[in-house]
N, C-alpha and C positions, 0 to 999 in steps of 0.2 A: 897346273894340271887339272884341277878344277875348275867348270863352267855351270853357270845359269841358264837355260836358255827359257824363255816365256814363248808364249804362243797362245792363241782364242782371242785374240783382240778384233776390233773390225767395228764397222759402223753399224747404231739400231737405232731405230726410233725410239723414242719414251714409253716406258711402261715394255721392254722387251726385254729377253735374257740373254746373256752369254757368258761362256764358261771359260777359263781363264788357266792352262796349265803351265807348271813350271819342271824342268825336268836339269834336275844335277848329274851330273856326269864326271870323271877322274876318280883318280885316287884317294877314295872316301872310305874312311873307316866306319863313322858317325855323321847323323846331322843332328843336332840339339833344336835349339829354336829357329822357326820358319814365320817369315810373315811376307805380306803383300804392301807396299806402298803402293804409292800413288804420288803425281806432281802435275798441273794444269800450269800452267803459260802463268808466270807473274806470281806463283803462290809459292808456299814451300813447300817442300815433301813430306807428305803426312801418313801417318799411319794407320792402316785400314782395317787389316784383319793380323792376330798371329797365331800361332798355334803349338804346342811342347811336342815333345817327345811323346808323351806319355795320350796327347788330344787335349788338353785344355786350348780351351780357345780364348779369345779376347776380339772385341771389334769396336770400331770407331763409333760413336753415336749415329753418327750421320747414316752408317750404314746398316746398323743394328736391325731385324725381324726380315731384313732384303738380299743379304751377303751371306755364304756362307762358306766356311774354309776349311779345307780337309787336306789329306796328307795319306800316302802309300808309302809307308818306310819298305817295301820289300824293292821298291822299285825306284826312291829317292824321289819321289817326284814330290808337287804341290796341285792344288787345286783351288781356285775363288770363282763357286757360282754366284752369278749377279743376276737376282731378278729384281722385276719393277725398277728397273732402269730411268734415271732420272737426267737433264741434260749437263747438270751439276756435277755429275758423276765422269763426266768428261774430262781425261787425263791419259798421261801416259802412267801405264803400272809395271811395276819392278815387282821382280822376285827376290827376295833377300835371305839367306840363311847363313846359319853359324853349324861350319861343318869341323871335325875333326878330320885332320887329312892322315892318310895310309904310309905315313912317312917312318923312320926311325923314333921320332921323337913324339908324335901324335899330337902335332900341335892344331889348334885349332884356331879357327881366322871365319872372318866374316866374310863372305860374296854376294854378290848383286850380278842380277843378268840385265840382260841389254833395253828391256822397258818392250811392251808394247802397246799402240798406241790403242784406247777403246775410245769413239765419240757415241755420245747421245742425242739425236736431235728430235727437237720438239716438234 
């Protein structure tokens, strides 16, 4: 009953921005912890940006003073703006969050949406 869906991905050259939404939708009571992965071709999926409930943030070194990740709890959604875009930054990025579902029991489960793809080129 719950979904992920990402969206803002697309191609930029180097040194350009774009902005990255994630929007949860079902039978959601709560979302706790929210983050952004990422995976390029051959590596593993790594962690970029995450964010609480409450706004504490956390980011990958790699993307540290360039990334930054925000959150609308009225409206469930996600955000990862990317400036100074690098070619290295080229991946597919997921949205992942740990939602409490609207059920009997209010049990809470992790999701991932479907990835979208962002390239960088130089």
């Amino acid at each position: 009953q719950v979904h992920l869906v990402e969206s803002g991905g697309g191609l930029v050259q180097a040194g350009g921005s774009l902005r990255l939404s994630c929007a949860a939708s079902g039978s959601i009571f709560s979302i706790n912890g929210m983050g952004w992965y990422r995976q390029a071709p051959g590596k593993e999926r790594e962690l970029v940006a995450a964010i609480s409930t409450g706004g504490s943030t956390n980011y990958a070194d790699s993307v540290k003073g360039r990334f930054t990740i925000s959150r609308n709890n009225a409206e469930n959604a996600m955000y990862l703006q990317m400036n100074s875009l690098k070619p290295e930054d080229t991946a597919v990025y997921y949205c992942n969050a740990e939602i409490v579902v609207a059920n009997l029991k209010y049990e809470h489960y992790t999701y991932w949406g479907q990835g979208t793809q962002v390239t960088v080129s130089s």
